[in-house]
C-alpha positions in Angstrom: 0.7 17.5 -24.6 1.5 16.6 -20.9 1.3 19.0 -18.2 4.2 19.6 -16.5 4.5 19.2 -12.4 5.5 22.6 -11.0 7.7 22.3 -7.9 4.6 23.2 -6.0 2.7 20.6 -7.2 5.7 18.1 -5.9 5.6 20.2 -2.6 1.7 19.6 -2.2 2.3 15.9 -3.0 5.3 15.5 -0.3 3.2 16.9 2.6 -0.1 15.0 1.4 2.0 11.7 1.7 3.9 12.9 5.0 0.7 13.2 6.4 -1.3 10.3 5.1 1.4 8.1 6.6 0.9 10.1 10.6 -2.6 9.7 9.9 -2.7 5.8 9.1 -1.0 5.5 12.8 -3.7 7.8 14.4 -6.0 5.8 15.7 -2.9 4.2 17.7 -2.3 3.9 21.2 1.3 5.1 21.8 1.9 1.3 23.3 1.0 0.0 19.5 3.7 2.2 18.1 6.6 -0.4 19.7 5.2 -3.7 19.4 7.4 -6.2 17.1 5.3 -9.4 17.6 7.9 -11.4 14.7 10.9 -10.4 12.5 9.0 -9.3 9.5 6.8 -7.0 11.4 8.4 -3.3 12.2 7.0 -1.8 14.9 4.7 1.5 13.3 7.2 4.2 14.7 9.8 2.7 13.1 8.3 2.9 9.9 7.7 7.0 10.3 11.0 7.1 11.9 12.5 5.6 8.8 11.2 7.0 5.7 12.1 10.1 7.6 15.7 8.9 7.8 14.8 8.3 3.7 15.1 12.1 3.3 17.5 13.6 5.8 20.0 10.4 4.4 19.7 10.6 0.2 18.9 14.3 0.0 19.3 16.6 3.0 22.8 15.0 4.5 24.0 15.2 0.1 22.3 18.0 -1.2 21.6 20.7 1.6 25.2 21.9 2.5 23.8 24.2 5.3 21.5 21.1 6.6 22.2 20.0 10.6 21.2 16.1 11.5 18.5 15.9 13.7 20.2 13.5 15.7 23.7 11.2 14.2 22.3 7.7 16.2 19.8 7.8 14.2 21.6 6.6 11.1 22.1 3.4 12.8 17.9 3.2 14.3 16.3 3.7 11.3 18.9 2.4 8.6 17.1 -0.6 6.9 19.3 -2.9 5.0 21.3 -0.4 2.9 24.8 -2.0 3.6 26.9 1.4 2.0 25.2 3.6 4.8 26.6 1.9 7.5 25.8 -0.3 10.5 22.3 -0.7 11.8 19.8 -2.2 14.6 19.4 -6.1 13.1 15.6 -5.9 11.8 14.5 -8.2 14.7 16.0 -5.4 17.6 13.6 -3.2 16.3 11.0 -3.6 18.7 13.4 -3.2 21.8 13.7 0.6 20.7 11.6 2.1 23.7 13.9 5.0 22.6 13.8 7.6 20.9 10.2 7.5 22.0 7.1 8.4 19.8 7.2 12.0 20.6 10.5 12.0 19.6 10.4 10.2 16.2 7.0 13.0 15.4 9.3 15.8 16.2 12.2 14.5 13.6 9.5 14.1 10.9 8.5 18.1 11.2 12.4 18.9 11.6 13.1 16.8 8.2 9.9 18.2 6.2 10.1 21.8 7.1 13.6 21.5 6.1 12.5 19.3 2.8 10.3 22.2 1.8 13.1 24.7 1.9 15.2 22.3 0.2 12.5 21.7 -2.3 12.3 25.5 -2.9 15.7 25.7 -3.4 16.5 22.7 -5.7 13.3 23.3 -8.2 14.7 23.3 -11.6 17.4 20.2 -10.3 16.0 17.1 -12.4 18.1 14.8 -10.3 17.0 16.0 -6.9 13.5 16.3 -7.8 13.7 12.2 -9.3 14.9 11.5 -5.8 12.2 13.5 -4.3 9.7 11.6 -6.2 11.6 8.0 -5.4 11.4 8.9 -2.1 7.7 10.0 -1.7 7.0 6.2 -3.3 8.9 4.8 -0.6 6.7 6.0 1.7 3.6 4.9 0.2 5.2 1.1 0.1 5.8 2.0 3.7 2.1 3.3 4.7 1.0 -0.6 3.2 3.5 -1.7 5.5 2.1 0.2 8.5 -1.4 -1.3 7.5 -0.2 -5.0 7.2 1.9 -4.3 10.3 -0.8 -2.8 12.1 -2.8 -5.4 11.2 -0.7 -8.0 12.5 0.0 -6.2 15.6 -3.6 -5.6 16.5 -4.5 -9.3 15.1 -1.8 -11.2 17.3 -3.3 -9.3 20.6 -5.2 -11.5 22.6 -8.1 -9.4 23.3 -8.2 -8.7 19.0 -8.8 -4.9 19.2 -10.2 -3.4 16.2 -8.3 -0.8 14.5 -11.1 1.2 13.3 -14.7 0.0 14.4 -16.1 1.4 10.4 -13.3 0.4 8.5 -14.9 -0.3 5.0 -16.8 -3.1 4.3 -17.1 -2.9 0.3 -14.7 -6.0 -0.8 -17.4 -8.5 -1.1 -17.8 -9.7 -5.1 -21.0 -10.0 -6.8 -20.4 -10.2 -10.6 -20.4 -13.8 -12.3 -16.9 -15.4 -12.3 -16.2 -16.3 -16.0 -12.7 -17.2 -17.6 -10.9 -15.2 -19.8 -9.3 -16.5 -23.1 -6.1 -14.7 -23.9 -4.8 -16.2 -27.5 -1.1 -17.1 -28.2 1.3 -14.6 -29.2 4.4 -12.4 -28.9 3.1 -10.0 -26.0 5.4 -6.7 -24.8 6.0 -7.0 -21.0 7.2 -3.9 -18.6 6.6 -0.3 -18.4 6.1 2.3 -20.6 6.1 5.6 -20.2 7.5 8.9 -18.6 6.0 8.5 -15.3 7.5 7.1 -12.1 8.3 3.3 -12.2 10.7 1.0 -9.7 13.8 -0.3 -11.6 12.6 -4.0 -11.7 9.7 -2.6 -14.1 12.2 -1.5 -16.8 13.5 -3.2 -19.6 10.5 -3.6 -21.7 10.7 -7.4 -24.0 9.0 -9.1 -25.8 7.5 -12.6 -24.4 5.8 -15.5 -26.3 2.9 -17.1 -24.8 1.3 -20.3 -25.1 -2.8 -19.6 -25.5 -4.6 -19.5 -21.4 -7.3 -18.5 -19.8 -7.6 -16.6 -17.0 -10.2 -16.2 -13.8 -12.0 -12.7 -14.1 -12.9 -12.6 -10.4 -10.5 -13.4 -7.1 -11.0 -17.1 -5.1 -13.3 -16.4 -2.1 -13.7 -17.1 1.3 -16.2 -19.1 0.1 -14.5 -20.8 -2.5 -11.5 -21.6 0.5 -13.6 -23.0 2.6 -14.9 -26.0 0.0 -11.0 -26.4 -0.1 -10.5 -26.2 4.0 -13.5 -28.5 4.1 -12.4 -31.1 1.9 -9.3 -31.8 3.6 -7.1 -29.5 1.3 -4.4 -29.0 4.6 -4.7 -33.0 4.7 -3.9 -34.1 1.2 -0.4 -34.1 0.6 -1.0 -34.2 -3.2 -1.8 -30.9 -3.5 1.1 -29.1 -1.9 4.8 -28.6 -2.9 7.6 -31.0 -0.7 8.6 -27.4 0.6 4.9 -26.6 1.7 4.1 -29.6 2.6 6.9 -29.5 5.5 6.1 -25.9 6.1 2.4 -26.4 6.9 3.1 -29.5 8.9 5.9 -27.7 11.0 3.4 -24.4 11.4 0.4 -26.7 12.5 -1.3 -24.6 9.5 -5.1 -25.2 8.7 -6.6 -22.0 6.9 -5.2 -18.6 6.3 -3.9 -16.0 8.4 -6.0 -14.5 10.8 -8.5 -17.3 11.1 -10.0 -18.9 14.1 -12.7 -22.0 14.5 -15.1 -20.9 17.5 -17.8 -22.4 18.9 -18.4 -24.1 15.4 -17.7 -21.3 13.1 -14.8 -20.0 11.6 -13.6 -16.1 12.2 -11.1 -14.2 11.2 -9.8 -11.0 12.1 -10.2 -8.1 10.3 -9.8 -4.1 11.0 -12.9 -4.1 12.6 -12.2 -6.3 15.1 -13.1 -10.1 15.4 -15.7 -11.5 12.5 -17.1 -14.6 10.9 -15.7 -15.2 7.3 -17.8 -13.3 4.8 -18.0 -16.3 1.9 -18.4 -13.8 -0.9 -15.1 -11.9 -0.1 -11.9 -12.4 -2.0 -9.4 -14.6 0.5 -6.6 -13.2 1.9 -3.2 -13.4 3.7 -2.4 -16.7 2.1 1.5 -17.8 1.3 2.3 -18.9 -2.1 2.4 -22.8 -0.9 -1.4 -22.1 0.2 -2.4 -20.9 -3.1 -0.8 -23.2 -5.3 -2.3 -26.0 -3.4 -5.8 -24.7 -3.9 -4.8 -24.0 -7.6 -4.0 -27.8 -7.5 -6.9 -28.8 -6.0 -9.5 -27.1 -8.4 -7.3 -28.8 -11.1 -5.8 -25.6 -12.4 -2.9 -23.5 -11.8 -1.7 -19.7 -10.6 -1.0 -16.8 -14.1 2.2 -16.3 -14.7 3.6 -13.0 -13.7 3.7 -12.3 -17.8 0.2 -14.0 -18.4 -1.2 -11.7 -15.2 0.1 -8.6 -17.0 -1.4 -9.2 -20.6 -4.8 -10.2 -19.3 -5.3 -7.6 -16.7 -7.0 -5.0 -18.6 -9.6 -7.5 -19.0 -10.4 -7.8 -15.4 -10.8 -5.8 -12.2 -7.9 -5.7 -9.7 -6.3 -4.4 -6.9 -8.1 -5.6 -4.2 -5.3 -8.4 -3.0 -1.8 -8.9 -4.3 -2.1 -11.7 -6.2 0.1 -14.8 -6.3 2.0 -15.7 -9.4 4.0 -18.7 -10.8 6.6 -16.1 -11.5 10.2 -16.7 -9.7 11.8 -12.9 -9.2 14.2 -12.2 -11.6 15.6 -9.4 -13.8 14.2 -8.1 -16.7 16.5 -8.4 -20.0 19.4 -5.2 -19.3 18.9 -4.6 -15.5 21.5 -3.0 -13.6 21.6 -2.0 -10.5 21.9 1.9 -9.6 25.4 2.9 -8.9 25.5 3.5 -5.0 23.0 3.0 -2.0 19.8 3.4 -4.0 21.2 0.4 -6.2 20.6 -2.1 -3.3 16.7 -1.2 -3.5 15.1 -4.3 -5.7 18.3 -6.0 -7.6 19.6 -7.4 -4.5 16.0 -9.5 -3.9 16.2 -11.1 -6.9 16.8 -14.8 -5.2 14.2 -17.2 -3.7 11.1 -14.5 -4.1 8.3 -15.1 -6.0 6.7 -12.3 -7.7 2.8 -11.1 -6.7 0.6 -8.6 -9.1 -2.0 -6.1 -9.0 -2.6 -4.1 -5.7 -4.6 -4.3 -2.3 -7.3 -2.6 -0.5 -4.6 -1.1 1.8 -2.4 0.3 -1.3 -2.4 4.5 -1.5 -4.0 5.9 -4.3 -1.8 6.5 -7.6 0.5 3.9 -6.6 -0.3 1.1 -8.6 0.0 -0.5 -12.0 -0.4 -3.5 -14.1 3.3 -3.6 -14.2 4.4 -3.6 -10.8 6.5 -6.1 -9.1 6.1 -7.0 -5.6 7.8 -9.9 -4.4 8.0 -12.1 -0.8 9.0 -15.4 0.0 7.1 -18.1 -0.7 5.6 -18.9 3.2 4.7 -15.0 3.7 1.4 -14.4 4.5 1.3 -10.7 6.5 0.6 -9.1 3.6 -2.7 -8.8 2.0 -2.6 -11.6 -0.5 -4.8 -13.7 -2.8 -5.6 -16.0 -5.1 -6.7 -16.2 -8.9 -6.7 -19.4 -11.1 -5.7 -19.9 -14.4 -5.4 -22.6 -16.9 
């Protein structure tokens, strides 16, 4: 029989995710906080300053009738693209907020939880208010990946490529023996199940036939990307959509994100500063055009999203997102949420392809075999990779 979560347990979990996220930014310089280097990258105190907003917006400013705003511009700062909550900073002004400065967005967050924890107290046997507690304490964690890939690209896109932490873990290289998996044809049940937290894009489990495949038990390596660098992969138009064909052509592209040829040898840059490329670890930061062309050139192709989920308990992942052939659609009987919450996923369901599995910078707990991510097709911030099928 399943335990139940007391409302202290959901307290504990609240304030453990409030502060992983301050921590993740702690080994900032208050100048990193602001820096927007492109439109997809939020400067870091935006990020705490808006899953902040998350709370004092859906619950506090609903729920708490006694609750005072911490401040009424901020609706329009840290709003993010939830049209029925009303106007906003365009995504690309973000990093022209000098104000409200960091000091000011950390004093907001303790306003908002020490009221949350009241509110929490208060609301404890409300099903409805403790669902949107939960839904909010997973948007954070999406946001904490965000402040890693963010960070990341911040720190990587400074000209003196300052590491963000000098001992960041080295432990992603693989050393088992890549085999293929066989996964035999069949009616296979796609989606989640169960009684624990899931986005909406997860639900509506079906039933999907698939055609007999075989699957790559281990990730494409540096290694493995370099043969395909070497060989003229960025050269060969035959192995790369029309679309990525322009794209990489346009870009000036050559390998993946974050490396650099010097003096000979090919770097990239990593957490720890500067590096050479490590052969044996799993590539990374690589858009969907870059990973289908590799697909094409070892003569094979990327899992669908379907295929992904019925052969992954047969293999380890979560070290990269992982690119599918999946476009991102609805599940059979998706509808969106009535209201603001209902803008969340259904309204990305258009030119996005899918990605599976996890990465090294996901938080703990929040992953499964069937979530969706999903980015457009030339995105390569994030901490994706490759693995072949056929």
């Amino acid at each position: 029989m399943k335990q139940a979560i007391t409302i202290d347990d959901t307290i504990l979990h609240f304030q453990h995710v409030r502060k992983t996220s301050e921590q993740i930014c702690s080994l900032l310089q208050t100048e990193d906080y602001v820096v927007q280097p492109v439109a997809e990258v939020s400067p870091p105190k935006w990020h705490l300053g808006h899953t902040t907003w998350f709370f004092e917006t859906f619950l506090l400013k609903v729920y708490a009738p006694h609750y005072k705003e911490f401040d009424p511009t901020y609706n329009y700062v840290f709003n993010s693209y939830y049209e029925s909550i009303g106007a906003r900073v365009i995504r690309t002004d973000r990093g022209n907020l000098s104000r409200p400065t960091v000091q000011d967005i950390y004093r907001y967050r303790r306003y908002v939880d020490e009221a949350m924890v009241t509110f929490m107290q208060e609301n404890a046997s409300n099903a409805k208010i403790i669902d949107l507690i939960i839904l909010g304490v997973n948007h954070e964690q999406q946001h904490q990946e965000l402040l890693y890939t963010d960070i990341k690209y911040i720190l990587g896109h400074n000209p003196l490529l300052p590491a963000y932490q000098t001992d960041y873990p080295r432990n992603l290289s693989t050393s088992e023996k890549e085999e293929m998996i066989v996964v035999k044809e069949g009616i296979y049940e796609i989606g989640y199940r169960g009684d624990g937290f899931c986005w909406d894009n997860e639900l509506g489990r079906h039933k999907v036939y698939l055609a007999q495949f075989e699957i790559s038990s281990m990730l494409v390596t540096n290694g493995q990307y370099l043969e395909f660098m070497e060989d003229g992969g960025y050269q060969n138009f035959n192995h790369w959509h029309a679309e990525g064909w322009d794209w990489i052509k346009q870009q000036h592209l050559v390998s993946p994100l974050y490396w650099h040829y010097i003096d000979g040898q090919w770097m990239h840059y990593t957490f720890r500063g500067l590096e050479p490329v490590h052969t044996d670890t799993p590539v990374c930061h690589v858009s969907y055009f870059e990973a289908y062309a590799f697909a094409a050139w070892k003569g094979m192709r990327l899992p669908t999203e379907f295929e992904w989920e019925v052969a992954s308990p047969n293999f380890d992942w979560g070290l990269r997102w992982e690119w599918t052939e999946s476009a991102y659609l609805p599940y059979p009987h998706f509808s969106k949420a009535p209201g603001a919450l209902g803008e969340y996923n259904g309204k990305f369901m258009v030119n996005q392809h899918v990605l599976r599995g996890a990465s090294e910078v996901t938080p703990i707990g929040h992953s499964r075999n069937t979530y969706r991510n999903f980015f457009q097709t030339n995105q390569r911030w994030q901490f994706t990779g490759i693995r072949l099928a056929r």
